[in-house]
PyMOL Python script that loads the backbone (N, CA, C, O; Angstrom):
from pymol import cmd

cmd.read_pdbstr("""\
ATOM      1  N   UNK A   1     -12.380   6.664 -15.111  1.00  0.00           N
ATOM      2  CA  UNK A   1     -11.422   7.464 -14.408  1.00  0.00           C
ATOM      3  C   UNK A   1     -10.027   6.917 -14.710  1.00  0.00           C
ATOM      4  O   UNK A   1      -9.705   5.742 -14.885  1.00  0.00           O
ATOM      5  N   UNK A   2      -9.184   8.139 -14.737  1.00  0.00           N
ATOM      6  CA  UNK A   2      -7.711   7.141 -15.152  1.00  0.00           C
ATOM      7  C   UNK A   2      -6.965   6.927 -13.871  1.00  0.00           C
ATOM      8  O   UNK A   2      -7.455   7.078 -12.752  1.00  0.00           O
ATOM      9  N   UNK A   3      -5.664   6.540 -14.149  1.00  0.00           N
ATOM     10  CA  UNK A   3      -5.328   6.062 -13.061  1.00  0.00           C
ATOM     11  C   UNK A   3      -4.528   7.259 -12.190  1.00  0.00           C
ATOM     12  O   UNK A   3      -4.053   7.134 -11.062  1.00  0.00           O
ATOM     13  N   UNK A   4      -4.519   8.262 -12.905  1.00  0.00           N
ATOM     14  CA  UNK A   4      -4.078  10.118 -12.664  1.00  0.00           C
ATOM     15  C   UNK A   4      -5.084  10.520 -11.755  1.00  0.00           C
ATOM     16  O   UNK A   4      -4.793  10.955 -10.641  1.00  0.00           O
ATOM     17  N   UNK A   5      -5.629  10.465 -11.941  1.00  0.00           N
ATOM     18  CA  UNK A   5      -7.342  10.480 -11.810  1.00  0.00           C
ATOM     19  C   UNK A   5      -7.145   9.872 -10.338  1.00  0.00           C
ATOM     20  O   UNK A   5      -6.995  10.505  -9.294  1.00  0.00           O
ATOM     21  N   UNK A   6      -7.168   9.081 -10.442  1.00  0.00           N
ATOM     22  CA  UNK A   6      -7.265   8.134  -8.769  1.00  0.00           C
ATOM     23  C   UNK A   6      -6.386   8.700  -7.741  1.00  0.00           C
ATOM     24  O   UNK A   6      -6.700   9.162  -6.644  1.00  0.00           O
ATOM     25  N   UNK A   7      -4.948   8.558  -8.418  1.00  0.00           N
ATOM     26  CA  UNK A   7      -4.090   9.337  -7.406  1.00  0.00           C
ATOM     27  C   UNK A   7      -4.277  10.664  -7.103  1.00  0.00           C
ATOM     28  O   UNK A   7      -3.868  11.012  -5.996  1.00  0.00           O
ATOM     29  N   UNK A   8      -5.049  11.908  -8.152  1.00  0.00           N
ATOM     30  CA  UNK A   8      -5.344  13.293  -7.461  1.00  0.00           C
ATOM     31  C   UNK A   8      -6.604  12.833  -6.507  1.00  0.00           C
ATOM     32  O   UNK A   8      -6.740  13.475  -5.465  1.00  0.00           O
ATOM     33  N   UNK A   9      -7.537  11.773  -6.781  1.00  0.00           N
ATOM     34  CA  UNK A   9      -8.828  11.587  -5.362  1.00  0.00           C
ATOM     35  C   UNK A   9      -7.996  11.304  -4.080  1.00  0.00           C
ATOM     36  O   UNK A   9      -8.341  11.599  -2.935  1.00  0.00           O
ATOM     37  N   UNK A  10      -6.761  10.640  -4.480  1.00  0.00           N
ATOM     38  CA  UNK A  10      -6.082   9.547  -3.197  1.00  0.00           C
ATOM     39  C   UNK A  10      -5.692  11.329  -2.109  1.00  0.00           C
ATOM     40  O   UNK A  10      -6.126  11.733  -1.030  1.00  0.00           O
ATOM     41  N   UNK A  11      -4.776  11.871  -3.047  1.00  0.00           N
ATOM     42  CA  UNK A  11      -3.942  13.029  -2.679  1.00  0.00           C
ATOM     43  C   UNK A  11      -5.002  13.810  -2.041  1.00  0.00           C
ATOM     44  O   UNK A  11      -4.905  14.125  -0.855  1.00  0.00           O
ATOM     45  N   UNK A  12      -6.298  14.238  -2.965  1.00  0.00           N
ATOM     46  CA  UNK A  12      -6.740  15.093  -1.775  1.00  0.00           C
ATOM     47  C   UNK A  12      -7.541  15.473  -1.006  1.00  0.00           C
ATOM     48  O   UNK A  12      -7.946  16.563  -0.601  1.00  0.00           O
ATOM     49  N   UNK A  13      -7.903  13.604  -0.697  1.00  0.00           N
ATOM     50  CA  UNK A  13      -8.618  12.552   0.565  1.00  0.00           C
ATOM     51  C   UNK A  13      -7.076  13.048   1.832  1.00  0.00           C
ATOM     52  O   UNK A  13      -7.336  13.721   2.830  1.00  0.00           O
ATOM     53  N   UNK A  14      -6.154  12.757   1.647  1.00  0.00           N
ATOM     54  CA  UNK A  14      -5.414  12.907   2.057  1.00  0.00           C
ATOM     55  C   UNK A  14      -4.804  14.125   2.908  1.00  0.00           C
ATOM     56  O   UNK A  14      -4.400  14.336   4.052  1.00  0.00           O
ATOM     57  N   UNK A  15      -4.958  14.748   1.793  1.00  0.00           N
ATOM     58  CA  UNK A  15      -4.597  16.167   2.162  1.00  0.00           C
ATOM     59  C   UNK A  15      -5.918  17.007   3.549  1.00  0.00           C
ATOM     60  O   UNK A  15      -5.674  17.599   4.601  1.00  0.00           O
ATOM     61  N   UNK A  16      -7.239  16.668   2.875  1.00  0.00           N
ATOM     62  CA  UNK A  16      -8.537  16.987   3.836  1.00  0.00           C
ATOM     63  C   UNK A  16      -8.052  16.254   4.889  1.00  0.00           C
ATOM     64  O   UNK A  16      -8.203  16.910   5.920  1.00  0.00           O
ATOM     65  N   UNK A  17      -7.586  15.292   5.078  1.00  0.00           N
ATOM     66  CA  UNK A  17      -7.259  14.156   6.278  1.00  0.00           C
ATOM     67  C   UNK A  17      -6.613  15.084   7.246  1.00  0.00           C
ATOM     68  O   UNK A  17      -7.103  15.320   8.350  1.00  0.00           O
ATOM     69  N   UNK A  18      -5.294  15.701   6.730  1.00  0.00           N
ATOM     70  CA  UNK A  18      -4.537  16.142   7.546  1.00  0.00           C
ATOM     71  C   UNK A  18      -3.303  15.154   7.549  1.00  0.00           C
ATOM     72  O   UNK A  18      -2.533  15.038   8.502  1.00  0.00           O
ATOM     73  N   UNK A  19      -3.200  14.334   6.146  1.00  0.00           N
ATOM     74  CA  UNK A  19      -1.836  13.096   6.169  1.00  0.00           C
ATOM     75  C   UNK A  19      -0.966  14.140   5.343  1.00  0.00           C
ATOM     76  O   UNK A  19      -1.297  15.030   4.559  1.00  0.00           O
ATOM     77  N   UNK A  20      -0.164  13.856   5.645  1.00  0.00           N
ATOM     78  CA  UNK A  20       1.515  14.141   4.808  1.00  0.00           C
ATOM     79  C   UNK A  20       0.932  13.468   4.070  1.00  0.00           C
ATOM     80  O   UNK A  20       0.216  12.508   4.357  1.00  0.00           O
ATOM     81  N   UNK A  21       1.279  14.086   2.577  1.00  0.00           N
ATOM     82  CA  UNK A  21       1.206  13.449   1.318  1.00  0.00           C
ATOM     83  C   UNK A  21       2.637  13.252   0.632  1.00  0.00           C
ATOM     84  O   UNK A  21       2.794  12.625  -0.416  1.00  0.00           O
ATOM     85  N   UNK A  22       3.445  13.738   1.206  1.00  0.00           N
ATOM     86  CA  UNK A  22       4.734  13.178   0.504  1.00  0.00           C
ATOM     87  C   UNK A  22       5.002  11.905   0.627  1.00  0.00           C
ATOM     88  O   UNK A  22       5.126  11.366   1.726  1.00  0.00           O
ATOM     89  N   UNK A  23       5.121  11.279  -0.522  1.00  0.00           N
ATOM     90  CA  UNK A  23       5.035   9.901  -0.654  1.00  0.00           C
ATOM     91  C   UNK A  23       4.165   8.392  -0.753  1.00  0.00           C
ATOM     92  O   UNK A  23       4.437   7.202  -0.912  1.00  0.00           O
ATOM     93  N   UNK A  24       2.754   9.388  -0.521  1.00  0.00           N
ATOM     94  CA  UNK A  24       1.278   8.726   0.535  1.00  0.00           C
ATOM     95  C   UNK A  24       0.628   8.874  -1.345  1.00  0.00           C
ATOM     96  O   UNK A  24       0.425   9.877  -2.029  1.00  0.00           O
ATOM     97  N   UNK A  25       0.477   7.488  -1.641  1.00  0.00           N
ATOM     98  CA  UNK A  25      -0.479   7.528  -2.731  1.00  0.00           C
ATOM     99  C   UNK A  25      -1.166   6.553  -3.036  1.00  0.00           C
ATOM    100  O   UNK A  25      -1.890   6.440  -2.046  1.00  0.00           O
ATOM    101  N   UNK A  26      -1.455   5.725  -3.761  1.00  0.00           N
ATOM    102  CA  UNK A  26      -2.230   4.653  -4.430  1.00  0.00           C
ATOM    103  C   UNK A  26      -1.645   3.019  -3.799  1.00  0.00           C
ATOM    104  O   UNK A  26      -2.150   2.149  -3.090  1.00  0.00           O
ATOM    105  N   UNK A  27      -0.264   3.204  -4.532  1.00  0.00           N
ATOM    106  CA  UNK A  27       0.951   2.373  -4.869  1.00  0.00           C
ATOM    107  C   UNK A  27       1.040   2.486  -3.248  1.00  0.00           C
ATOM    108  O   UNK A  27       1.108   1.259  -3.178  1.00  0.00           O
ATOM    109  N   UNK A  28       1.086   2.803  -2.164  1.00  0.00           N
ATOM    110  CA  UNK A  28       1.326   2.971  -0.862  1.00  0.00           C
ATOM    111  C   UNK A  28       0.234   2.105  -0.012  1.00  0.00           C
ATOM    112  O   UNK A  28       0.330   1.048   0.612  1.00  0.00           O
ATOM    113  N   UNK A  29      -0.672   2.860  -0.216  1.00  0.00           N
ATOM    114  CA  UNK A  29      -1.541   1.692  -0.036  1.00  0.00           C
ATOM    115  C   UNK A  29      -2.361   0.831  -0.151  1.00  0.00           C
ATOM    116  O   UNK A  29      -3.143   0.417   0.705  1.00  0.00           O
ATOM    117  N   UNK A  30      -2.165   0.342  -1.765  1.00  0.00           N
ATOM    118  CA  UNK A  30      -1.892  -0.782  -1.856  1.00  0.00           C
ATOM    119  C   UNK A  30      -0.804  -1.847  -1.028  1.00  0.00           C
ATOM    120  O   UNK A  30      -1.028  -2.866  -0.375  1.00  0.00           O
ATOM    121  N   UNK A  31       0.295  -1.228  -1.320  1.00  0.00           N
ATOM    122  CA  UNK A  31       1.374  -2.182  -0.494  1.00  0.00           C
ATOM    123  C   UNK A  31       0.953  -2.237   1.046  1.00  0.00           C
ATOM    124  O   UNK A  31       1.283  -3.274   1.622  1.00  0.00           O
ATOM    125  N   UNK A  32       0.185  -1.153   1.895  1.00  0.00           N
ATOM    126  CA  UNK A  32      -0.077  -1.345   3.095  1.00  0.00           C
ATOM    127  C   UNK A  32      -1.037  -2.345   3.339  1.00  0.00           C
ATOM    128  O   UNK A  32      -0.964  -2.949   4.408  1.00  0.00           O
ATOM    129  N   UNK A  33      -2.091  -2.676   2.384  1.00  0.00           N
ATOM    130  CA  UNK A  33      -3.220  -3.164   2.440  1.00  0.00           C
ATOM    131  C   UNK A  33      -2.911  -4.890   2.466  1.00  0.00           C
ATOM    132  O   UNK A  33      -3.514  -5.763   3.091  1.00  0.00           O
ATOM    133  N   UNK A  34      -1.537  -5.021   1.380  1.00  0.00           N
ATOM    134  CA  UNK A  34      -1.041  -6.241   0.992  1.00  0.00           C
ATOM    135  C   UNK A  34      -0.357  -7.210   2.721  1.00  0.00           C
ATOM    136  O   UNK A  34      -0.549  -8.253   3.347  1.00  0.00           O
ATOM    137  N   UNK A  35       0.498  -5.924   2.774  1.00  0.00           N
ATOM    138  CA  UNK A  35       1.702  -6.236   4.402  1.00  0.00           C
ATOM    139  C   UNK A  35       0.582  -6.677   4.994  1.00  0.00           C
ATOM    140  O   UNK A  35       0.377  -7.874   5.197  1.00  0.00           O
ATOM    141  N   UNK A  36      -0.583  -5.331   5.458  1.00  0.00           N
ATOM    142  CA  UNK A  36      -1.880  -5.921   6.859  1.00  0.00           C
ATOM    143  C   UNK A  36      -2.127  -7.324   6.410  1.00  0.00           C
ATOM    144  O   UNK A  36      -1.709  -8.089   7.279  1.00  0.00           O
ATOM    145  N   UNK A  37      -2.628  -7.943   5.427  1.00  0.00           N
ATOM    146  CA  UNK A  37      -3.358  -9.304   4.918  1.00  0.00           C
ATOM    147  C   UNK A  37      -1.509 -10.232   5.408  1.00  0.00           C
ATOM    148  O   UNK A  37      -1.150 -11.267   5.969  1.00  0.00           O
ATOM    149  N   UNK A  38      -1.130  -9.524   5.018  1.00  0.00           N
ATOM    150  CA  UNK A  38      -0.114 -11.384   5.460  1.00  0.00           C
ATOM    151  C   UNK A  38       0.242 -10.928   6.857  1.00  0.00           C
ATOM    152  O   UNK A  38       0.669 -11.940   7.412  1.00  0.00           O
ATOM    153  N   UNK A  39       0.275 -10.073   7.571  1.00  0.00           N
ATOM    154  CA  UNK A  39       0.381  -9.845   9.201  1.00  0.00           C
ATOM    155  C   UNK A  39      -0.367 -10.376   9.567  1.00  0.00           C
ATOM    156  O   UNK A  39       0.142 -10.984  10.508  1.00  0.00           O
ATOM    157  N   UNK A  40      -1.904 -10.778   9.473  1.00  0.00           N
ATOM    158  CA  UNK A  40      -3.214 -11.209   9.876  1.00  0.00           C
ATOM    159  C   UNK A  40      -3.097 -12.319   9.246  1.00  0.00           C
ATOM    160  O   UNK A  40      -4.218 -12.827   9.225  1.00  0.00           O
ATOM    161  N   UNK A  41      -2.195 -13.116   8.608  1.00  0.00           N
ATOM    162  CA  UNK A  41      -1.923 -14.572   8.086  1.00  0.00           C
ATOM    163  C   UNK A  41      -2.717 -14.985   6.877  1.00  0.00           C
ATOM    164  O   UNK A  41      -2.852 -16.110   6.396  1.00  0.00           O
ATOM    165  N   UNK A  42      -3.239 -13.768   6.471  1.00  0.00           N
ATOM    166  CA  UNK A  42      -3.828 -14.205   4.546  1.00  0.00           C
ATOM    167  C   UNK A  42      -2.601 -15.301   4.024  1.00  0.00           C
ATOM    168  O   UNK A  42      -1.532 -15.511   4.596  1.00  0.00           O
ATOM    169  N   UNK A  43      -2.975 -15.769   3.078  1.00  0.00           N
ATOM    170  CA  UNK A  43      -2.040 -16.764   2.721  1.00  0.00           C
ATOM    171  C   UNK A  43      -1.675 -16.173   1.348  1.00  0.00           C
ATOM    172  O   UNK A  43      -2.501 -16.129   0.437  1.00  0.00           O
ATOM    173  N   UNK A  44      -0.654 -15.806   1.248  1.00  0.00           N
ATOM    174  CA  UNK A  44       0.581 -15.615  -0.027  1.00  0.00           C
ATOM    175  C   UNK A  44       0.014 -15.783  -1.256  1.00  0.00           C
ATOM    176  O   UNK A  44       0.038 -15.111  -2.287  1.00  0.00           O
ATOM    177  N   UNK A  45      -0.316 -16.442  -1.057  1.00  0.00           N
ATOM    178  CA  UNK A  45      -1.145 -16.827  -2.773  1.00  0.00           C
ATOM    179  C   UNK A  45      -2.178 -16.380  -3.148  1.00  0.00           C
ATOM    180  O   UNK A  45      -2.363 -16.066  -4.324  1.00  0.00           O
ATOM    181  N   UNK A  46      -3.463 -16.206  -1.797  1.00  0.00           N
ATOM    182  CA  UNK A  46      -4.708 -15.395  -1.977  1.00  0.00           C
ATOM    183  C   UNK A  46      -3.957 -14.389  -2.529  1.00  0.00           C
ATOM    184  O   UNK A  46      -3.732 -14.425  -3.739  1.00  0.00           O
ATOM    185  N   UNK A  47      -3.383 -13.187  -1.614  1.00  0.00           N
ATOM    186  CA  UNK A  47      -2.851 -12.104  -1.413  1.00  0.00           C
ATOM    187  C   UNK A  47      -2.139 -11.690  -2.793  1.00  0.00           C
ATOM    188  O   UNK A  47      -2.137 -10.503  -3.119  1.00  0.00           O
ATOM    189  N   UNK A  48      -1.444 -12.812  -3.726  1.00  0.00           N
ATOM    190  CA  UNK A  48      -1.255 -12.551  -4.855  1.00  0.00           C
ATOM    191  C   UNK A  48      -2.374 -12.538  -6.021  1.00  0.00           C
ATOM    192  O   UNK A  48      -2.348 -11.833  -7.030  1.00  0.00           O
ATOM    193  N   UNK A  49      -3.424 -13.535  -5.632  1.00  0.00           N
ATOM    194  CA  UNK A  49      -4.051 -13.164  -6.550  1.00  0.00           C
ATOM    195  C   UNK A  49      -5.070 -12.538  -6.741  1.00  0.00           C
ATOM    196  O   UNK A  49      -5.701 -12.570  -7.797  1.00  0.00           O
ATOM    197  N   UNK A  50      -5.513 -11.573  -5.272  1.00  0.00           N
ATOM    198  CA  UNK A  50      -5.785 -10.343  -4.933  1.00  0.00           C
ATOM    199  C   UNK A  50      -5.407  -8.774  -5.903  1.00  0.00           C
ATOM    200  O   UNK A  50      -5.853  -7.714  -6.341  1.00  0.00           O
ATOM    201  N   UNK A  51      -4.573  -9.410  -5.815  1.00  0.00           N
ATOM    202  CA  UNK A  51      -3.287  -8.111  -6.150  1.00  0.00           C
ATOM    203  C   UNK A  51      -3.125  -8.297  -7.615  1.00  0.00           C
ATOM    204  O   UNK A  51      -2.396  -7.536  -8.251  1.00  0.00           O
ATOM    205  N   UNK A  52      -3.815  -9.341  -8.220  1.00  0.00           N
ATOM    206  CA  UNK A  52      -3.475  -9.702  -9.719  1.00  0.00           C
ATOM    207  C   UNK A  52      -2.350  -9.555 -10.313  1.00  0.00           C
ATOM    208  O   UNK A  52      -2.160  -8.868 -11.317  1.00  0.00           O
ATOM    209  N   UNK A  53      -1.092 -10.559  -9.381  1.00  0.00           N
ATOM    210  CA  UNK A  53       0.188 -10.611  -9.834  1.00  0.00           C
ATOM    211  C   UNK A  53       0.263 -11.956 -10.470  1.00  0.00           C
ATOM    212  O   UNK A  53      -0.250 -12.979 -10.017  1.00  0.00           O
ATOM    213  N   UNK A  54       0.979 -11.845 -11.602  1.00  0.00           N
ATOM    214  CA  UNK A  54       1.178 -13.049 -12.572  1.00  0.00           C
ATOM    215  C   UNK A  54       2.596 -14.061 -11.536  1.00  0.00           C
ATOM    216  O   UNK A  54       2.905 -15.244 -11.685  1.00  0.00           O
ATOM    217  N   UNK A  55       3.128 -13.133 -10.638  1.00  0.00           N
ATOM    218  CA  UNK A  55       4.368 -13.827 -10.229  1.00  0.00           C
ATOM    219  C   UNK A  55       4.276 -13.877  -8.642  1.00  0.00           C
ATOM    220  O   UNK A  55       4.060 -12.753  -8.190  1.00  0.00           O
ATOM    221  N   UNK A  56       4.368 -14.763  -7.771  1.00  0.00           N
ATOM    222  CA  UNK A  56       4.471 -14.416  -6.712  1.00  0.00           C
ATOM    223  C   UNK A  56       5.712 -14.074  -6.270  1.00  0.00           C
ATOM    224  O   UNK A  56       5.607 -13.728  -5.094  1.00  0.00           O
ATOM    225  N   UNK A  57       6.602 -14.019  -6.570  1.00  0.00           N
ATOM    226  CA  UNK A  57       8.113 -13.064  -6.349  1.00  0.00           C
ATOM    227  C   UNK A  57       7.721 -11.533  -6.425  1.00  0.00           C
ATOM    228  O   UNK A  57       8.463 -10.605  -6.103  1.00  0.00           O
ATOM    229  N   UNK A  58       6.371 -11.421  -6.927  1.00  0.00           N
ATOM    230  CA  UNK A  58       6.010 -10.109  -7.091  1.00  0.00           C
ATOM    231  C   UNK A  58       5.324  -9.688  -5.994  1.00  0.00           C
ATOM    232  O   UNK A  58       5.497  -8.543  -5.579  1.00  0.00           O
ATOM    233  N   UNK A  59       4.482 -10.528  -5.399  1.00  0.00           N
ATOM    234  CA  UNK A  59       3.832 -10.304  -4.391  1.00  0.00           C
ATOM    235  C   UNK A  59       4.891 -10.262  -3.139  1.00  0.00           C
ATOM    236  O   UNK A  59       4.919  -9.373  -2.288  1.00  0.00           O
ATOM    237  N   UNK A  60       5.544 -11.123  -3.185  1.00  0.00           N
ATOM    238  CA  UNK A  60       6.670 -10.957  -2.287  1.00  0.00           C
ATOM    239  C   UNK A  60       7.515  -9.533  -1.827  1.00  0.00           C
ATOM    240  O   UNK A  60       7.961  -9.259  -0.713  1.00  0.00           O
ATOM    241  N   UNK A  61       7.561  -8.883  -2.848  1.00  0.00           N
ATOM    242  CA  UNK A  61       8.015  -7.102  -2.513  1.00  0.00           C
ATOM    243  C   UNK A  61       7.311  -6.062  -2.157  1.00  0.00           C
ATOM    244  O   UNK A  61       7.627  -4.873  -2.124  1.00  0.00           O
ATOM    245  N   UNK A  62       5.772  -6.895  -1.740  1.00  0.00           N
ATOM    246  CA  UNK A  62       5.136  -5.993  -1.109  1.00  0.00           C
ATOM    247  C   UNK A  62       4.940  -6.480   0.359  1.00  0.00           C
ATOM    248  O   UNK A  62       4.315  -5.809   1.181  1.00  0.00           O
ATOM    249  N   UNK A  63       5.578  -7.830   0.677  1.00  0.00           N
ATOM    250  CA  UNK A  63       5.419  -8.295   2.385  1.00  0.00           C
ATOM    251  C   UNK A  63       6.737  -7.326   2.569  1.00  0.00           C
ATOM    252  O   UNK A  63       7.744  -7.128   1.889  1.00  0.00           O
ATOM    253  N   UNK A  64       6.258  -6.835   3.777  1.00  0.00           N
ATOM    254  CA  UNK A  64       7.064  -5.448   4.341  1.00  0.00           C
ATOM    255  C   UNK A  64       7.169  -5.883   5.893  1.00  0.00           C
ATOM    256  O   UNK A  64       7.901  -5.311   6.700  1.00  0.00           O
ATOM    257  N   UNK A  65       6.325  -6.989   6.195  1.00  0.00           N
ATOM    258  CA  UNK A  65       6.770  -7.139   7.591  1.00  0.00           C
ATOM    259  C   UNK A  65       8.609  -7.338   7.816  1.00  0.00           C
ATOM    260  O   UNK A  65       9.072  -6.505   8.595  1.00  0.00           O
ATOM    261  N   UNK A  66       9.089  -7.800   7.538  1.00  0.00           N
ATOM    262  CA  UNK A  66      10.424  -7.634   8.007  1.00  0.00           C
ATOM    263  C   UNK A  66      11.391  -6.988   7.458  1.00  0.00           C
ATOM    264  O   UNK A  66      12.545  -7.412   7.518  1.00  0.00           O
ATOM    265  N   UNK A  67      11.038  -5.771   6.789  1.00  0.00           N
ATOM    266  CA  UNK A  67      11.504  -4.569   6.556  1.00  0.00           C
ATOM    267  C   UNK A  67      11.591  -3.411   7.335  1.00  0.00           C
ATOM    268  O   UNK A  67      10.896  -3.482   8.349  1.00  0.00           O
ATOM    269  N   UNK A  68      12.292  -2.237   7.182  1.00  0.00           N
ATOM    270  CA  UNK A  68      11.701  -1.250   8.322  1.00  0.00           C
ATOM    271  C   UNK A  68      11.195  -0.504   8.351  1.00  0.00           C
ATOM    272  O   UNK A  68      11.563   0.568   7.871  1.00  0.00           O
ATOM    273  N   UNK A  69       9.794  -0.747   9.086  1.00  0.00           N
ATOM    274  CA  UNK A  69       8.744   0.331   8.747  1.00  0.00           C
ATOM    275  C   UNK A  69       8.382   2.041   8.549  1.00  0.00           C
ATOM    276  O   UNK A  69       7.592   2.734   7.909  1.00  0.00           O
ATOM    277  N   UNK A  70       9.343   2.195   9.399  1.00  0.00           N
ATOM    278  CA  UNK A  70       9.854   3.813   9.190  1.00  0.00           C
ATOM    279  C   UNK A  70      10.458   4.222   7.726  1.00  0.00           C
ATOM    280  O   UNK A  70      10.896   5.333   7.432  1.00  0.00           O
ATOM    281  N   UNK A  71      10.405   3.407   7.121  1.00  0.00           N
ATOM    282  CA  UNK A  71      10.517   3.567   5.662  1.00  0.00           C
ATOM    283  C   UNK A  71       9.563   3.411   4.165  1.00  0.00           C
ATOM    284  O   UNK A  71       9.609   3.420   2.935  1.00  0.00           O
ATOM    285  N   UNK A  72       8.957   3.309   5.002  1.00  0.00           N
ATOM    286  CA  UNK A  72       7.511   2.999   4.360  1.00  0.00           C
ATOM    287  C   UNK A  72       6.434   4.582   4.524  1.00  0.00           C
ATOM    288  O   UNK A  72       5.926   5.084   5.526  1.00  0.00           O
ATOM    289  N   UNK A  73       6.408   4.990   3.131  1.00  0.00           N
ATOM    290  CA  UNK A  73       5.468   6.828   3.292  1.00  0.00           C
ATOM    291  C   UNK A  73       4.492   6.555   4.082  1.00  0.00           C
ATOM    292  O   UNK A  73       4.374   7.496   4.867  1.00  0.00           O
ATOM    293  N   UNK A  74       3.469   5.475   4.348  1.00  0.00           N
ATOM    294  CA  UNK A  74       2.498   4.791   4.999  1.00  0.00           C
ATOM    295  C   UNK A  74       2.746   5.383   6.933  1.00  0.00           C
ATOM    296  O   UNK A  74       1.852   5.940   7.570  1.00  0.00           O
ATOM    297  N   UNK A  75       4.227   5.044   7.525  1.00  0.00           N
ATOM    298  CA  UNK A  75       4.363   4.641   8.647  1.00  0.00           C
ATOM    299  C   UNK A  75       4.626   6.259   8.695  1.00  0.00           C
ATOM    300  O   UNK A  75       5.217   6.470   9.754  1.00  0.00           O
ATOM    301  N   UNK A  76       4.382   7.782   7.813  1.00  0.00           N
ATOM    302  CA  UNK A  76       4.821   8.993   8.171  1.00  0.00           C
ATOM    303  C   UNK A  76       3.506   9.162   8.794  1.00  0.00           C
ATOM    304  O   UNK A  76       3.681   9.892   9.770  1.00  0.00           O
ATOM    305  N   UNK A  77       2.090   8.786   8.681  1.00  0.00           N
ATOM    306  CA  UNK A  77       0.969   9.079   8.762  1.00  0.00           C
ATOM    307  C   UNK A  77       0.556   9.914   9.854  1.00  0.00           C
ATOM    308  O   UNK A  77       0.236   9.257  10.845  1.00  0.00           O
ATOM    309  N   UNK A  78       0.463  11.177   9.981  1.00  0.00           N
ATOM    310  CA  UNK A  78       0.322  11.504  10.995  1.00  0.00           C
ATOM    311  C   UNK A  78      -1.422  11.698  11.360  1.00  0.00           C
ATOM    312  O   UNK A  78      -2.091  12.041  10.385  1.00  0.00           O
ATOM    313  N   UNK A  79      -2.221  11.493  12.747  1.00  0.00           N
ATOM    314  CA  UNK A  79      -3.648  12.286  12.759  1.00  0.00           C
ATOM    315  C   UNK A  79      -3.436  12.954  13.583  1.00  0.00           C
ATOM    316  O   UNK A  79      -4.283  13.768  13.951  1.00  0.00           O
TER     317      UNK A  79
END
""", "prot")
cmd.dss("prot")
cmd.show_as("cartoon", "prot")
cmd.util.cbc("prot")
cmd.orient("prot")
């Protein structure tokens, strides 16, 4: 499956859901999945190499806790 491929399953899991899909895709949550693990105190480094980042400055732009969440396509989620 490509990775096109994944995001039309993501989109229209989504869409059957009843989520806003504007903005709501792969890349979304992933990054949601990343934020929950270091909110729940995963440790930075698992979490990077989870995420199979060569850099942890990389992993770092996906901790969103002290960002604002209303900005995040994730936090539009409506059920």
């Amino acid at each position: 499956m490509t990775a096109d491929g994944v995001y039309k399953c993501i989109q229209a899991y989504a869409t059957q859901a009843g989520i806003d899909v504007l903005g709501f895709g792969v890349h979304s949550l992933r990054a949601t999945a990343a934020t929950n693990a270091l909110q729940h105190q995963a440790d930075i480094a698992k979490v990077q190499e989870w995420l199979w980042h060569a850099s942890i400055s990389t992993t770092r732009l996906y901790d969103r806790r002290r960002a604002r969440p209303e900005e995040s396509p994730t936090f539009r989620v409506t059920y």
